[in-house]
C-alpha positions as CSV (number, residue, x, y, z in Angstrom):
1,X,0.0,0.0,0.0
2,X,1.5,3.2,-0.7
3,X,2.9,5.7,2.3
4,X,0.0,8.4,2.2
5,X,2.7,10.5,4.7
6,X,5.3,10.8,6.7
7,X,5.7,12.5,9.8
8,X,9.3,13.6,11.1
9,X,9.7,14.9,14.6
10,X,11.8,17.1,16.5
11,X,14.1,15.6,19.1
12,X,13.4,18.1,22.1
13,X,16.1,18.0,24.3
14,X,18.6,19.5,21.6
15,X,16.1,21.6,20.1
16,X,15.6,25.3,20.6
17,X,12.6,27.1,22.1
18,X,10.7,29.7,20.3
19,X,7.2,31.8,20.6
20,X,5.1,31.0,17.4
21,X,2.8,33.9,16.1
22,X,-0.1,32.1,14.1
23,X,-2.4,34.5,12.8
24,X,-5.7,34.0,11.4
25,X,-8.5,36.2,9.1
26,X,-9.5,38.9,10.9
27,X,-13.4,38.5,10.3
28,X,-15.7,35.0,10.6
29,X,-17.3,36.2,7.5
30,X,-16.3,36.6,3.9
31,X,-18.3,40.0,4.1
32,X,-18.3,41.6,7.8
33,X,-21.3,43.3,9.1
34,X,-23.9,41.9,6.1
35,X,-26.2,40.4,8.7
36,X,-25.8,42.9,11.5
37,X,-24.8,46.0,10.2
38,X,-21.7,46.5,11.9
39,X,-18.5,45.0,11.4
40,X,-17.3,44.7,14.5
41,X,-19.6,41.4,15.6
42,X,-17.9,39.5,12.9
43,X,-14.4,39.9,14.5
44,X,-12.5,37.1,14.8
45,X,-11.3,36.8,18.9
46,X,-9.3,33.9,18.0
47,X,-7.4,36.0,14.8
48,X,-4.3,35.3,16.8
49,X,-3.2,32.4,18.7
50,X,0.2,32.7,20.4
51,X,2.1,29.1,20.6
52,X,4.5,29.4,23.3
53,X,7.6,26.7,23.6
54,X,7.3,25.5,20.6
55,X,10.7,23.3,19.8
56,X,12.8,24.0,16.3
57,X,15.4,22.2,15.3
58,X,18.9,23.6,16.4
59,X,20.0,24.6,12.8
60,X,16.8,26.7,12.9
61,X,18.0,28.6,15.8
62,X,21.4,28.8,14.6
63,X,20.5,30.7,11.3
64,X,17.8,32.6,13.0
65,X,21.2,34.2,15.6
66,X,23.2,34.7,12.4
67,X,20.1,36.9,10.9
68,X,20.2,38.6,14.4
69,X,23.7,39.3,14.6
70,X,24.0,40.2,11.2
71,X,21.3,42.9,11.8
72,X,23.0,43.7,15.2
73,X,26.4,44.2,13.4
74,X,25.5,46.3,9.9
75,X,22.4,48.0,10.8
76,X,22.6,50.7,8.0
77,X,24.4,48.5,5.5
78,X,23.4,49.3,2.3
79,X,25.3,46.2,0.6
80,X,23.2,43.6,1.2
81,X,19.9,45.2,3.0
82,X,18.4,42.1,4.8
83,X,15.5,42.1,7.4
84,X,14.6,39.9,10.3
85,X,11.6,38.1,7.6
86,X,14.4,37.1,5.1
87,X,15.0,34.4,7.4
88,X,12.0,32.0,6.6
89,X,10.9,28.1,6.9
90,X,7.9,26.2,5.7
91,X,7.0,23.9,9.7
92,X,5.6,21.1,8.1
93,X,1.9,20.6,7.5
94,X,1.8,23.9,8.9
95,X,2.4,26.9,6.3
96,X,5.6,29.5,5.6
97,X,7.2,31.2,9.0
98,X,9.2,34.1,9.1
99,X,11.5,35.7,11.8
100,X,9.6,38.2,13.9
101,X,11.5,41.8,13.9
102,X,11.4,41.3,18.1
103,X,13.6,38.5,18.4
104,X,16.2,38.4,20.1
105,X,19.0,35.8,20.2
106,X,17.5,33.9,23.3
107,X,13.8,34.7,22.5
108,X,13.1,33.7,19.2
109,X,9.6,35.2,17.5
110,X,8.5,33.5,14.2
111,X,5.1,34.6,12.4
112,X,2.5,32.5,10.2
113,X,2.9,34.3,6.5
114,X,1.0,32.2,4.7
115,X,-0.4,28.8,5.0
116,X,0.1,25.6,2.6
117,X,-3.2,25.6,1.5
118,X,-6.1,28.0,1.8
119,X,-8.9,25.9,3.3
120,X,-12.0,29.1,3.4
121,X,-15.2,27.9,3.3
122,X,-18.0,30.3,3.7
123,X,-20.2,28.0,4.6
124,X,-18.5,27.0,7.7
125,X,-16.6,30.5,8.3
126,X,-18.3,31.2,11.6
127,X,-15.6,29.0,13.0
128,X,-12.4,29.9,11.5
129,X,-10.1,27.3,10.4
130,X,-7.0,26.7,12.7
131,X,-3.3,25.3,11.5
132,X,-5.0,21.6,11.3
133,X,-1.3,20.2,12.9
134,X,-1.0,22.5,16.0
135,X,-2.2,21.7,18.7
136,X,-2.2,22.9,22.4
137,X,-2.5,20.4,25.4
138,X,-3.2,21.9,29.1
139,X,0.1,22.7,29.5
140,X,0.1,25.2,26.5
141,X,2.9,23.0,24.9
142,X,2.8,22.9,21.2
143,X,3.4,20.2,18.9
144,X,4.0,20.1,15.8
145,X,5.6,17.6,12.7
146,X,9.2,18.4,11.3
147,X,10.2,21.6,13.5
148,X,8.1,21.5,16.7
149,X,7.4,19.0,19.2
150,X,6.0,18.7,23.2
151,X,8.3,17.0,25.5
152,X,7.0,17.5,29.2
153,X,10.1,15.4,30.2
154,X,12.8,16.8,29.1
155,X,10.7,20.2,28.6
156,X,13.1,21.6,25.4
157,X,14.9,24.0,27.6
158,X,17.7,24.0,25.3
159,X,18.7,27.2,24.4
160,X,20.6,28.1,20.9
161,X,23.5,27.3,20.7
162,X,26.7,28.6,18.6
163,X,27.7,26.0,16.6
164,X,31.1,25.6,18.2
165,X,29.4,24.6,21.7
166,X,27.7,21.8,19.7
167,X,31.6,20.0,18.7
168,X,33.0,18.1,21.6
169,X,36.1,18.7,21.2
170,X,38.2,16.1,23.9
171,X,41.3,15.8,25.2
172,X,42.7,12.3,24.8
173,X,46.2,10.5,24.7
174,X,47.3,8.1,21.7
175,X,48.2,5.2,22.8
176,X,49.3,3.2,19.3
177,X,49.9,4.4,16.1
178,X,51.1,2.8,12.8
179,X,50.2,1.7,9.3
180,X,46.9,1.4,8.0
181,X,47.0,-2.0,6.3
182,X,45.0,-0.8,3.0
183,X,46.1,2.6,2.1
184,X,49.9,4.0,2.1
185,X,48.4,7.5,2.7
186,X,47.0,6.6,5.8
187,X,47.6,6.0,9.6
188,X,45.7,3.9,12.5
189,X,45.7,4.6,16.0
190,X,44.3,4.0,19.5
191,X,43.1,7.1,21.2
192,X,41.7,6.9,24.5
193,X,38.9,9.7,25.1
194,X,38.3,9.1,28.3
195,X,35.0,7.4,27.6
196,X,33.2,5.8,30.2
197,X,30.2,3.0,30.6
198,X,27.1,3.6,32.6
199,X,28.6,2.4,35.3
200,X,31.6,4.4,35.5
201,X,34.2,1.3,34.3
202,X,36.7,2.8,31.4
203,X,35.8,1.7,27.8
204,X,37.7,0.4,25.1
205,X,40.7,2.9,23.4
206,X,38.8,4.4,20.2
207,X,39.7,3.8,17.3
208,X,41.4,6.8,14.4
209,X,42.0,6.7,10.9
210,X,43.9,9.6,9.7
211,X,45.7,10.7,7.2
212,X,49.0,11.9,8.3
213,X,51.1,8.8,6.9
214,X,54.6,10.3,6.3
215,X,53.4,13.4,7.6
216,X,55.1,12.8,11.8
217,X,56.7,10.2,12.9
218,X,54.7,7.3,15.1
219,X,57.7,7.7,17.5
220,X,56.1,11.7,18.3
221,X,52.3,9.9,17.9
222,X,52.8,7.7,20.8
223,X,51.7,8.4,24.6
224,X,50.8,12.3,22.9
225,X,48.4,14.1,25.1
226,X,46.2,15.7,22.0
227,X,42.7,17.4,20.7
228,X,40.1,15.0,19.3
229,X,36.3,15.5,18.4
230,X,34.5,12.7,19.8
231,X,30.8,13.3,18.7
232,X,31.2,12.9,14.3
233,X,29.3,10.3,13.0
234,X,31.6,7.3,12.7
235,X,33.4,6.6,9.4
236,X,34.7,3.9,7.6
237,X,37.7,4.1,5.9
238,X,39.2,1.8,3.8
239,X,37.6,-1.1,5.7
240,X,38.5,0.8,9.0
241,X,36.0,2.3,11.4
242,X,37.0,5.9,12.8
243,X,35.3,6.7,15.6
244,X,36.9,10.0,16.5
245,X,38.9,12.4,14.5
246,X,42.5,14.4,15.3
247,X,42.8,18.1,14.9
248,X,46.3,18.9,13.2
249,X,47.5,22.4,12.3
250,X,49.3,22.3,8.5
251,X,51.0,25.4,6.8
252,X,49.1,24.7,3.5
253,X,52.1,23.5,1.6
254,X,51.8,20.7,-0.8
255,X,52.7,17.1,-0.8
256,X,56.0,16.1,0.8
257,X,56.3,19.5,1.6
258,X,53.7,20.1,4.0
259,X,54.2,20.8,7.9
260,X,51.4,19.2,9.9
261,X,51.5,19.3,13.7
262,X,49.0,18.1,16.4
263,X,47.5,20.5,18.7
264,X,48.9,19.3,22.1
265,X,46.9,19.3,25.3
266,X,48.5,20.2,28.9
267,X,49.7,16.6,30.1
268,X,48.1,17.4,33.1
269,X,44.3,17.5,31.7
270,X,42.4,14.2,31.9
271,X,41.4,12.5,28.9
272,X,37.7,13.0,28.0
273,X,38.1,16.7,29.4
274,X,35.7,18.7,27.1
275,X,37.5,21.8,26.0
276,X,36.0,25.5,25.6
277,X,36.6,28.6,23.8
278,X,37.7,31.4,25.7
279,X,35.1,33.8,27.0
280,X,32.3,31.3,25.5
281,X,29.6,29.7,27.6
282,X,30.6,25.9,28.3
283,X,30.0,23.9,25.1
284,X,26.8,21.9,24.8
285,X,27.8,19.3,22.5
286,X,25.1,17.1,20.4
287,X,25.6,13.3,21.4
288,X,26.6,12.5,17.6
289,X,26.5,15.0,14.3
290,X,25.2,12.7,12.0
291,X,22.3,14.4,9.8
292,X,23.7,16.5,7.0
293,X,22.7,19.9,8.9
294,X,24.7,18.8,12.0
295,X,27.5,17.6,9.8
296,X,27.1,21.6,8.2
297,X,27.9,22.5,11.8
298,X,31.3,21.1,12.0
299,X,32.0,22.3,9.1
300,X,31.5,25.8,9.9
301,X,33.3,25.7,12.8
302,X,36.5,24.0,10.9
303,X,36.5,27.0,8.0
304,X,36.8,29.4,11.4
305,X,39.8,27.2,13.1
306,X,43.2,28.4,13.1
307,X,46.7,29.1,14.5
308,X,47.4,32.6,16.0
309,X,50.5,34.4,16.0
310,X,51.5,33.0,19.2
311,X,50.7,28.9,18.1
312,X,47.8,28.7,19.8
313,X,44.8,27.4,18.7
314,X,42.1,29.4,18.3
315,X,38.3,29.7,17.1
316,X,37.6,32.8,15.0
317,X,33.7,33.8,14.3
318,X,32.7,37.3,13.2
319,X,35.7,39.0,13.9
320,X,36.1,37.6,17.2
321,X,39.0,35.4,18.2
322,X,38.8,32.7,20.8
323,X,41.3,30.7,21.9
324,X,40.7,27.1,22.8
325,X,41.1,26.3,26.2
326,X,41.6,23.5,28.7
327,X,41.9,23.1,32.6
328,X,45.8,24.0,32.0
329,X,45.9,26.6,29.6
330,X,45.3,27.2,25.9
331,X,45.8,24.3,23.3
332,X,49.1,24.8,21.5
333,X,51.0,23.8,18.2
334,X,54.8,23.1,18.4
335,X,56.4,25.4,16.0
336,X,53.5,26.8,13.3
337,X,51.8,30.0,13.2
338,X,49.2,31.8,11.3
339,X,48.0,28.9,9.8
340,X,45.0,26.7,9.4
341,X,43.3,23.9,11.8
342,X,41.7,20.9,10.1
Protein backbone atom coordinates (compact mmCIF):
# COMPACT_ATOMS: atom_id res chain seq x y z
CA UNK A 1 0.00 0.00 0.00
CA UNK A 2 1.52 3.23 -0.65
CA UNK A 3 2.92 5.68 2.29
CA UNK A 4 -0.03 8.38 2.17
CA UNK A 5 2.70 10.52 4.72
CA UNK A 6 5.28 10.78 6.71
CA UNK A 7 5.70 12.53 9.81
CA UNK A 8 9.28 13.57 11.15
CA UNK A 9 9.66 14.88 14.64
CA UNK A 10 11.85 17.06 16.53
CA UNK A 11 14.10 15.58 19.11
CA UNK A 12 13.36 18.05 22.09
CA UNK A 13 16.06 17.97 24.32
CA UNK A 14 18.62 19.45 21.59
CA UNK A 15 16.12 21.64 20.11
CA UNK A 16 15.62 25.34 20.61
CA UNK A 17 12.60 27.09 22.09
CA UNK A 18 10.70 29.74 20.32
CA UNK A 19 7.21 31.78 20.59
CA UNK A 20 5.11 30.96 17.40
CA UNK A 21 2.77 33.85 16.07
CA UNK A 22 -0.13 32.10 14.14
CA UNK A 23 -2.36 34.50 12.83
CA UNK A 24 -5.73 33.98 11.44
CA UNK A 25 -8.52 36.19 9.15
CA UNK A 26 -9.50 38.91 10.88
CA UNK A 27 -13.38 38.46 10.30
CA UNK A 28 -15.69 35.04 10.56
CA UNK A 29 -17.31 36.22 7.46
CA UNK A 30 -16.27 36.55 3.86
CA UNK A 31 -18.27 40.02 4.08
CA UNK A 32 -18.29 41.56 7.83
CA UNK A 33 -21.28 43.27 9.13
CA UNK A 34 -23.87 41.93 6.10
CA UNK A 35 -26.20 40.38 8.72
CA UNK A 36 -25.76 42.91 11.50
CA UNK A 37 -24.83 46.00 10.15
CA UNK A 38 -21.72 46.51 11.92
CA UNK A 39 -18.54 44.98 11.43
CA UNK A 40 -17.27 44.69 14.50
CA UNK A 41 -19.61 41.43 15.61
CA UNK A 42 -17.89 39.46 12.92
CA UNK A 43 -14.38 39.86 14.54
CA UNK A 44 -12.54 37.06 14.81
CA UNK A 45 -11.31 36.84 18.88
CA UNK A 46 -9.27 33.86 18.01
CA UNK A 47 -7.36 36.01 14.76
CA UNK A 48 -4.32 35.29 16.80
CA UNK A 49 -3.20 32.36 18.72
CA UNK A 50 0.20 32.68 20.40
CA UNK A 51 2.12 29.06 20.58
CA UNK A 52 4.48 29.43 23.30
CA UNK A 53 7.60 26.69 23.61
CA UNK A 54 7.25 25.49 20.58
CA UNK A 55 10.70 23.33 19.80
CA UNK A 56 12.75 24.03 16.33
CA UNK A 57 15.44 22.17 15.26
CA UNK A 58 18.93 23.58 16.37
CA UNK A 59 19.99 24.56 12.76
CA UNK A 60 16.81 26.74 12.86
CA UNK A 61 17.95 28.64 15.80
CA UNK A 62 21.38 28.75 14.62
CA UNK A 63 20.54 30.75 11.27
CA UNK A 64 17.78 32.59 13.04
CA UNK A 65 21.24 34.18 15.60
CA UNK A 66 23.16 34.74 12.37
CA UNK A 67 20.08 36.88 10.85
CA UNK A 68 20.16 38.56 14.38
CA UNK A 69 23.74 39.30 14.58
CA UNK A 70 23.99 40.19 11.15
CA UNK A 71 21.29 42.85 11.80
CA UNK A 72 23.05 43.75 15.25
CA UNK A 73 26.45 44.20 13.36
CA UNK A 74 25.51 46.26 9.94
CA UNK A 75 22.36 48.03 10.85
CA UNK A 76 22.56 50.74 8.00
CA UNK A 77 24.38 48.51 5.49
CA UNK A 78 23.36 49.28 2.30
CA UNK A 79 25.26 46.21 0.62
CA UNK A 80 23.24 43.59 1.20
CA UNK A 81 19.94 45.20 2.95
CA UNK A 82 18.44 42.06 4.75
CA UNK A 83 15.46 42.11 7.40
CA UNK A 84 14.64 39.87 10.31
CA UNK A 85 11.65 38.07 7.62
CA UNK A 86 14.38 37.07 5.09
CA UNK A 87 14.97 34.36 7.35
CA UNK A 88 12.05 31.96 6.61
CA UNK A 89 10.86 28.11 6.89
CA UNK A 90 7.93 26.23 5.71
CA UNK A 91 7.04 23.88 9.74
CA UNK A 92 5.64 21.10 8.08
CA UNK A 93 1.93 20.56 7.53
CA UNK A 94 1.79 23.91 8.93
CA UNK A 95 2.44 26.86 6.34
CA UNK A 96 5.59 29.46 5.64
CA UNK A 97 7.23 31.20 8.97
CA UNK A 98 9.24 34.10 9.09
CA UNK A 99 11.54 35.66 11.81
CA UNK A 100 9.60 38.20 13.89
CA UNK A 101 11.47 41.80 13.88
CA UNK A 102 11.36 41.33 18.13
CA UNK A 103 13.56 38.47 18.40
CA UNK A 104 16.16 38.45 20.06
CA UNK A 105 19.02 35.76 20.20
CA UNK A 106 17.46 33.86 23.32
CA UNK A 107 13.80 34.75 22.49
CA UNK A 108 13.13 33.73 19.22
CA UNK A 109 9.60 35.17 17.53
CA UNK A 110 8.47 33.48 14.18
CA UNK A 111 5.05 34.62 12.43
CA UNK A 112 2.49 32.49 10.25
CA UNK A 113 2.88 34.27 6.53
CA UNK A 114 0.99 32.21 4.73
CA UNK A 115 -0.44 28.79 5.04
CA UNK A 116 0.10 25.64 2.64
CA UNK A 117 -3.18 25.60 1.53
CA UNK A 118 -6.12 27.96 1.83
CA UNK A 119 -8.92 25.95 3.33
CA UNK A 120 -11.97 29.15 3.41
CA UNK A 121 -15.16 27.91 3.30
CA UNK A 122 -18.00 30.34 3.75
CA UNK A 123 -20.19 28.00 4.63
CA UNK A 124 -18.50 26.97 7.69
CA UNK A 125 -16.65 30.46 8.26
CA UNK A 126 -18.35 31.18 11.56
CA UNK A 127 -15.61 28.99 13.03
CA UNK A 128 -12.42 29.86 11.48
CA UNK A 129 -10.13 27.33 10.39
CA UNK A 130 -6.96 26.66 12.74
CA UNK A 131 -3.28 25.28 11.49
CA UNK A 132 -4.97 21.58 11.30
CA UNK A 133 -1.28 20.17 12.89
CA UNK A 134 -0.99 22.50 15.97
CA UNK A 135 -2.23 21.68 18.74
CA UNK A 136 -2.23 22.90 22.45
CA UNK A 137 -2.46 20.44 25.37
CA UNK A 138 -3.20 21.91 29.05
CA UNK A 139 0.15 22.74 29.52
CA UNK A 140 0.07 25.21 26.46
CA UNK A 141 2.86 23.01 24.87
CA UNK A 142 2.76 22.89 21.19
CA UNK A 143 3.43 20.18 18.93
CA UNK A 144 4.02 20.06 15.78
CA UNK A 145 5.57 17.61 12.73
CA UNK A 146 9.18 18.35 11.30
CA UNK A 147 10.17 21.58 13.52
CA UNK A 148 8.10 21.54 16.70
CA UNK A 149 7.40 19.04 19.18
CA UNK A 150 5.96 18.71 23.24
CA UNK A 151 8.32 17.02 25.53
CA UNK A 152 7.04 17.51 29.18
CA UNK A 153 10.11 15.35 30.24
CA UNK A 154 12.77 16.80 29.08
CA UNK A 155 10.69 20.24 28.58
CA UNK A 156 13.15 21.60 25.40
CA UNK A 157 14.88 24.02 27.56
CA UNK A 158 17.69 23.99 25.30
CA UNK A 159 18.74 27.24 24.39
CA UNK A 160 20.57 28.15 20.92
CA UNK A 161 23.52 27.26 20.72
CA UNK A 162 26.65 28.63 18.59
CA UNK A 163 27.73 26.01 16.56
CA UNK A 164 31.14 25.56 18.18
CA UNK A 165 29.37 24.57 21.72
CA UNK A 166 27.66 21.75 19.71
CA UNK A 167 31.63 19.98 18.70
CA UNK A 168 32.96 18.12 21.62
CA UNK A 169 36.13 18.70 21.23
CA UNK A 170 38.21 16.06 23.86
CA UNK A 171 41.33 15.76 25.17
CA UNK A 172 42.68 12.34 24.76
CA UNK A 173 46.15 10.50 24.67
CA UNK A 174 47.34 8.11 21.70
CA UNK A 175 48.21 5.22 22.77
CA UNK A 176 49.29 3.25 19.32
CA UNK A 177 49.88 4.36 16.09
CA UNK A 178 51.15 2.79 12.77
CA UNK A 179 50.17 1.71 9.29
CA UNK A 180 46.87 1.40 8.00
CA UNK A 181 46.97 -2.00 6.34
CA UNK A 182 45.02 -0.76 3.01
CA UNK A 183 46.13 2.62 2.09
CA UNK A 184 49.89 3.98 2.05
CA UNK A 185 48.37 7.50 2.69
CA UNK A 186 47.01 6.64 5.84
CA UNK A 187 47.63 5.98 9.64
CA UNK A 188 45.67 3.90 12.50
CA UNK A 189 45.74 4.63 16.03
CA UNK A 190 44.34 3.98 19.49
CA UNK A 191 43.08 7.06 21.17
CA UNK A 192 41.70 6.88 24.55
CA UNK A 193 38.86 9.71 25.08
CA UNK A 194 38.26 9.12 28.34
CA UNK A 195 35.04 7.37 27.64
CA UNK A 196 33.16 5.77 30.18
CA UNK A 197 30.19 3.00 30.57
CA UNK A 198 27.06 3.59 32.62
CA UNK A 199 28.57 2.36 35.34
CA UNK A 200 31.64 4.40 35.50
CA UNK A 201 34.15 1.30 34.35
CA UNK A 202 36.74 2.85 31.36
CA UNK A 203 35.84 1.71 27.83
CA UNK A 204 37.71 0.35 25.12
CA UNK A 205 40.70 2.94 23.41
CA UNK A 206 38.77 4.36 20.17
CA UNK A 207 39.71 3.79 17.25
CA UNK A 208 41.38 6.75 14.41
CA UNK A 209 42.00 6.66 10.87
CA UNK A 210 43.94 9.60 9.72
CA UNK A 211 45.68 10.68 7.24
CA UNK A 212 49.00 11.95 8.30
CA UNK A 213 51.12 8.83 6.91
CA UNK A 214 54.56 10.30 6.25
CA UNK A 215 53.42 13.44 7.63
CA UNK A 216 55.05 12.82 11.85
CA UNK A 217 56.70 10.19 12.88
CA UNK A 218 54.73 7.30 15.05
CA UNK A 219 57.65 7.71 17.54
CA UNK A 220 56.09 11.66 18.33
CA UNK A 221 52.32 9.94 17.88
CA UNK A 222 52.77 7.66 20.85
CA UNK A 223 51.73 8.41 24.56
CA UNK A 224 50.76 12.33 22.90
CA UNK A 225 48.35 14.10 25.07
CA UNK A 226 46.24 15.69 22.04
CA UNK A 227 42.73 17.42 20.68
CA UNK A 228 40.07 14.97 19.34
CA UNK A 229 36.32 15.54 18.42
CA UNK A 230 34.47 12.68 19.77
CA UNK A 231 30.81 13.26 18.72
CA UNK A 232 31.18 12.89 14.27
CA UNK A 233 29.25 10.28 13.00
CA UNK A 234 31.57 7.26 12.69
CA UNK A 235 33.41 6.62 9.37
CA UNK A 236 34.68 3.89 7.64
CA UNK A 237 37.68 4.11 5.95
CA UNK A 238 39.23 1.83 3.80
CA UNK A 239 37.60 -1.11 5.69
CA UNK A 240 38.48 0.76 9.03
CA UNK A 241 35.95 2.34 11.37
CA UNK A 242 37.03 5.92 12.84
CA UNK A 243 35.30 6.73 15.64
CA UNK A 244 36.91 9.98 16.47
CA UNK A 245 38.86 12.38 14.49
CA UNK A 246 42.52 14.41 15.27
CA UNK A 247 42.80 18.10 14.88
CA UNK A 248 46.26 18.87 13.21
CA UNK A 249 47.53 22.42 12.26
CA UNK A 250 49.28 22.29 8.46
CA UNK A 251 50.96 25.36 6.76
CA UNK A 252 49.11 24.68 3.51
CA UNK A 253 52.13 23.54 1.62
CA UNK A 254 51.78 20.65 -0.80
CA UNK A 255 52.72 17.06 -0.85
CA UNK A 256 55.98 16.08 0.77
CA UNK A 257 56.25 19.51 1.61
CA UNK A 258 53.70 20.08 3.97
CA UNK A 259 54.22 20.75 7.94
CA UNK A 260 51.35 19.21 9.91
CA UNK A 261 51.53 19.33 13.71
CA UNK A 262 49.05 18.09 16.37
CA UNK A 263 47.46 20.54 18.72
CA UNK A 264 48.89 19.34 22.07
CA UNK A 265 46.94 19.31 25.30
CA UNK A 266 48.51 20.19 28.91
CA UNK A 267 49.70 16.65 30.09
CA UNK A 268 48.07 17.40 33.15
CA UNK A 269 44.29 17.53 31.73
CA UNK A 270 42.43 14.19 31.94
CA UNK A 271 41.39 12.46 28.86
CA UNK A 272 37.73 13.05 28.00
CA UNK A 273 38.08 16.66 29.36
CA UNK A 274 35.67 18.71 27.07
CA UNK A 275 37.52 21.83 25.98
CA UNK A 276 36.02 25.46 25.55
CA UNK A 277 36.61 28.56 23.80
CA UNK A 278 37.67 31.40 25.68
CA UNK A 279 35.06 33.77 27.02
CA UNK A 280 32.30 31.34 25.51
CA UNK A 281 29.57 29.73 27.57
CA UNK A 282 30.56 25.94 28.30
CA UNK A 283 30.04 23.90 25.14
CA UNK A 284 26.81 21.88 24.79
CA UNK A 285 27.79 19.25 22.50
CA UNK A 286 25.12 17.06 20.43
CA UNK A 287 25.61 13.29 21.43
CA UNK A 288 26.63 12.46 17.61
CA UNK A 289 26.46 15.01 14.28
CA UNK A 290 25.20 12.70 12.04
CA UNK A 291 22.31 14.45 9.78
CA UNK A 292 23.73 16.51 6.99
CA UNK A 293 22.66 19.86 8.92
CA UNK A 294 24.68 18.76 12.00
CA UNK A 295 27.49 17.64 9.76
CA UNK A 296 27.13 21.65 8.24
CA UNK A 297 27.88 22.54 11.83
CA UNK A 298 31.35 21.06 11.98
CA UNK A 299 32.00 22.28 9.07
CA UNK A 300 31.51 25.83 9.88
CA UNK A 301 33.26 25.68 12.76
CA UNK A 302 36.51 23.98 10.93
CA UNK A 303 36.53 26.97 7.98
CA UNK A 304 36.80 29.43 11.42
CA UNK A 305 39.81 27.17 13.08
CA UNK A 306 43.21 28.43 13.08
CA UNK A 307 46.74 29.14 14.52
CA UNK A 308 47.44 32.56 15.99
CA UNK A 309 50.48 34.37 15.96
CA UNK A 310 51.49 33.04 19.23
CA UNK A 311 50.74 28.93 18.07
CA UNK A 312 47.84 28.75 19.84
CA UNK A 313 44.82 27.42 18.72
CA UNK A 314 42.12 29.45 18.28
CA UNK A 315 38.25 29.71 17.11
CA UNK A 316 37.57 32.75 15.01
CA UNK A 317 33.68 33.77 14.27
CA UNK A 318 32.69 37.34 13.19
CA UNK A 319 35.67 39.04 13.87
CA UNK A 320 36.11 37.63 17.19
CA UNK A 321 38.99 35.36 18.18
CA UNK A 322 38.83 32.72 20.85
CA UNK A 323 41.34 30.70 21.86
CA UNK A 324 40.74 27.12 22.85
CA UNK A 325 41.13 26.27 26.20
CA UNK A 326 41.58 23.53 28.69
CA UNK A 327 41.94 23.09 32.56
CA UNK A 328 45.77 23.95 32.03
CA UNK A 329 45.90 26.59 29.61
CA UNK A 330 45.34 27.23 25.92
CA UNK A 331 45.79 24.31 23.34
CA UNK A 332 49.07 24.76 21.54
CA UNK A 333 50.97 23.78 18.24
CA UNK A 334 54.82 23.07 18.44
CA UNK A 335 56.40 25.39 15.98
CA UNK A 336 53.49 26.75 13.29
CA UNK A 337 51.83 30.01 13.19
CA UNK A 338 49.21 31.85 11.28
CA UNK A 339 47.97 28.89 9.77
CA UNK A 340 44.96 26.70 9.38
CA UNK A 341 43.27 23.88 11.77
CA UNK A 342 41.74 20.91 10.13
Amino acid sequence: ARVKGIIQWVEASSGTKCKVMQYDRLFKTEEPGKESGDFLDDINEESLTILHNVILEPSVGADAVTIIDKLSNNPGSEVEKIYHSSLAYQFERSGYFALDSSSKVDDLVFNLVVTLRDTWDAGSATQPKKAENIQINQDNEATQTQQQQQNKNTGGNAPVLEDARRVALRAGTILEAGPHPEANSLILCKLDCGDVNEAGEPEEPRTVVAGLAGKIPFDELVNRKVVCITNLKPARMRGIESTAMLLAASDGQEGDDEVVQLLDVPDSVPNGELLSFENMKPCEPDAILKSKGALKVWDRVKAQLRVNDEGEATYQNDGTVRKIMTSAGPVRVTSLKNCTIG
